[in-house]
N, C-alpha and C positions, 0 to 999 in steps of 0.2 A: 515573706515566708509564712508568716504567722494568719495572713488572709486565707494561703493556697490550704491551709492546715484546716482551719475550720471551715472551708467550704466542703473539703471531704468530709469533713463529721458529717456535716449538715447531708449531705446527699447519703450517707452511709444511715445516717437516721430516718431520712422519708423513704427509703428505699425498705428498712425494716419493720418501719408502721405498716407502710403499704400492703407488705406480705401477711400481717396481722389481721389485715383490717377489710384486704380488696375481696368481693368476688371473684370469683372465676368467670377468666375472660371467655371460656365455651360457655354458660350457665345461660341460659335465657326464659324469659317470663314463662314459667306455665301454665298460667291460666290468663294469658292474655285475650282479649276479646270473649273470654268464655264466662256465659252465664253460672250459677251454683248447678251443681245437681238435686238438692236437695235445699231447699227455702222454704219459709211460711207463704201461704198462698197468697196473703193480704201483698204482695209485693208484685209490681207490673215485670213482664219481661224488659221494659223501658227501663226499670228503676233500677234492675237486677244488673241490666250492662252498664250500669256507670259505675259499679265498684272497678271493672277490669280494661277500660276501653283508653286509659290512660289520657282522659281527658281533664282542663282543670276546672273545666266552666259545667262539669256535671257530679252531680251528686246523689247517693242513697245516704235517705234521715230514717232510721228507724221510728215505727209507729206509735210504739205505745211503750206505758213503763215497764212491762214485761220483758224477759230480756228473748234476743232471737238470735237464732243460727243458722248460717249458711256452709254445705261443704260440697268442697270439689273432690270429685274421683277420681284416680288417674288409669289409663289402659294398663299399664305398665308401672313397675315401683318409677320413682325418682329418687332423686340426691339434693336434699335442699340445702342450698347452701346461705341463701338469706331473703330478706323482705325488702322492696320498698312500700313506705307507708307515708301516706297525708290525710289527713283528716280531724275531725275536733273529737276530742277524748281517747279514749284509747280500749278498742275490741278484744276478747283474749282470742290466741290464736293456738290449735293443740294438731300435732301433727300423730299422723295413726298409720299402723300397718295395716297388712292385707285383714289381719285379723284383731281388728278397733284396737290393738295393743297402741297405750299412748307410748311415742317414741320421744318426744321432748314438747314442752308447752314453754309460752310466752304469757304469762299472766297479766301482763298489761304490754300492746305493741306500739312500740314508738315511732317514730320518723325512721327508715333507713336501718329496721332492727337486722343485724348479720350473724350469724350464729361464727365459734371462731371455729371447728370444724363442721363441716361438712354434716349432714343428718340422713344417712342411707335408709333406703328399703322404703322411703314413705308412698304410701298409695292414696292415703285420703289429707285434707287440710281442713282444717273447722276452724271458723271466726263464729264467735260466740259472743255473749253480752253485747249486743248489740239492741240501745231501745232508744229512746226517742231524745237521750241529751248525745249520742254518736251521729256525727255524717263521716258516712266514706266518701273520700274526694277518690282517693286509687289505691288500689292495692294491686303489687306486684308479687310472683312468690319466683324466685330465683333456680335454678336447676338443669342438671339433666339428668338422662335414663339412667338408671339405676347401674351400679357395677356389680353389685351381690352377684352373685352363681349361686343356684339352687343344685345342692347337692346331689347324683341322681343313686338313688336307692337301689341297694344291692339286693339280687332273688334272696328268698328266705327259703331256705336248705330244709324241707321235710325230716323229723328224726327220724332211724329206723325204729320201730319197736322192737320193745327187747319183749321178748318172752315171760309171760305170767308166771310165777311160783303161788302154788295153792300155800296159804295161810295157817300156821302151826294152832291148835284148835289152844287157848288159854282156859285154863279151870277156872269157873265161876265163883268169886268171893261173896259171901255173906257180908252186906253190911253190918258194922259192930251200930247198936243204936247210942247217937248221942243224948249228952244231959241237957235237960230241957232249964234252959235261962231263963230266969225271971226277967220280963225288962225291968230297963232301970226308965225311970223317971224324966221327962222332958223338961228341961227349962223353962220359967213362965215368961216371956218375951216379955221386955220391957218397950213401952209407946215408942216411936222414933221420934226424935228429939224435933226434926225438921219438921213437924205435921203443925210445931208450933208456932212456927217462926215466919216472920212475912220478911220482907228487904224495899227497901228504897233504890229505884232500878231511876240512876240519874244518866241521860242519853245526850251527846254531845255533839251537834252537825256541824258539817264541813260551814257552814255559815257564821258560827258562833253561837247559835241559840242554844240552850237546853229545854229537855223534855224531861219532866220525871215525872213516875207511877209509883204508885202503892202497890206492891204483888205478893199473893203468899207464893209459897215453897212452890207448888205447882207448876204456878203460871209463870215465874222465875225461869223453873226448869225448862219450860216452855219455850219461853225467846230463845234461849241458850241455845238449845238445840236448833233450832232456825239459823240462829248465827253461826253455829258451825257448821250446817249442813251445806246453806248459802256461797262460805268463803269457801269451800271445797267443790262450788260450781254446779249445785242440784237447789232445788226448794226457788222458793218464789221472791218476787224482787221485794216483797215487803211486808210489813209485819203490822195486824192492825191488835190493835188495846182498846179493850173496851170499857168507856167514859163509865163510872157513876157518878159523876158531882155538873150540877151548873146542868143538869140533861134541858131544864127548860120543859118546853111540852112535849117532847122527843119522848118514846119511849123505851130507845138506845140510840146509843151515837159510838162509834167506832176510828181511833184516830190512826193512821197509818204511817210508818215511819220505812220510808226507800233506804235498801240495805247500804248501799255507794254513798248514801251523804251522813252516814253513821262515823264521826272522825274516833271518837271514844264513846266509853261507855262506864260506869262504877255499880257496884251492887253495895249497899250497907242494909246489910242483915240485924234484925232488933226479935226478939222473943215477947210474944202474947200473955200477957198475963190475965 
């Protein structure tokens, strides 16, 4: 009794992952066989079919440490309902309507990523950060035609006009004149305090090494901005600093740190005296 008992559990539970977890069994590749519509040129149409052609013995490495993107169009919206993925590292993946509205992103795409509902109306797919430490082995994007209905717009009903009333004529008022203000006096701005202050900008990579710089306020603010421009998916793979110590016979030297091998970062701020 007690085996008949828990093999029902056991089926009443793969039965309930499965509904969590499965695609749908109508969904089928979208973009199978099909090249990007939009790619960096440096890529052969050769390289471009093995992101899709579901093979496992072909590959696209991206070229350089700059990141790249590819996106597919679709005739028609879709319904995405999930990824298959193999490959080393992991590309972001951002899905768009008809009008580049993002509809849901995957900031890093794994093995077999499945969204748990359904993602309607998408017309475009972007794979993004794509550079020279990603190969796609394949990608699959899961779906079918779209179910949205697009609304259809009712005539717009012309008002009648209503008849003009000529305008009651108002007596002109004299301005009363105002009392003339003295100004008052501006504050004398006091220096900003940060104009003083440099920071110890100590950088920590996915390797273990650290890097640290000497930066004023500036060039602090500087990185800053790069790094949050960067994690939000615009600005450049990397950030160079420019050496003054040890230059040698160089008349400058420029050291560059890739935004992806950045694990931490600290700023300790000290004041100029």
């Amino acid at each position: 009794m007690k085996k008949k008992v828990s093999l029902v559990l056991v089926l009443i539970l793969s039965l309930s992952l499965f509904g969590i977890f499965s695609v749908s069994a109508e969904s089928t590749d979208l973009i199978a066989g099909k090249i990007p519509d939009v790619y960096p040129t440096q890529y052969s149409a050769e390289e471009l079919a093995a992101i899709t052609d579901n093979a496992s013995n072909t590959t696209l490495f991206g070229k350089t440490l700059a990141y790249d993107e590819f996106i597919w169009e679709f005739d028609v919206p879709k319904d995405v309902a999930g990824f298959s993925y193999n490959g080393s590292d992991s590309p972001r993946v951002d899905l768009l309507d008809a009008d580049d509205n993002v509809l849901h992103t995957f900031p890093r795409l794994r093995f077999d990523t499945n969204p748990v509902q359904p993602i309607v109306g998408v017309k475009k797919v972007k794979v993004s950060q794509v550079n020279m430490y990603v190969g796609i082995v394949k990608l699959s994007i899961l779906g079918t035609d779209s179910q949205v209905t697009v609304p259809t717009p009712e005539p717009t009903q012309s008002p009648s006009p209503e008849p003009t009333q000529d305008p009651t004529p108002v007596p002109t008022q004299s301005p009363s004149p105002e009392p003339t203000q003295n100004p008052s006096p501006e504050p004398t701005q006091s220096p900003d305090p940060s104009e003083n202050e440099n920071a110890i900008l100590t950088i920590t990579l996915d390797n273990g090494f650290e890097k640290e710089y000497d930066l004023t306020a500036t060039e602090l603010n500087a990185f800053l901005n790069w790094y949050d421009a960067k994690a939000g998916g615009t600005g450049s793979a990397k950030y160079g600093f420019e050496k003054n110590w040890n230059n040698g016979p160089f008349t400058t030297q420029t050291e560059y740190i890739i935004f992806d091998k950045i694990l931490t970062f600290e700023v300790s701020k000290y004041t100029l005296k």
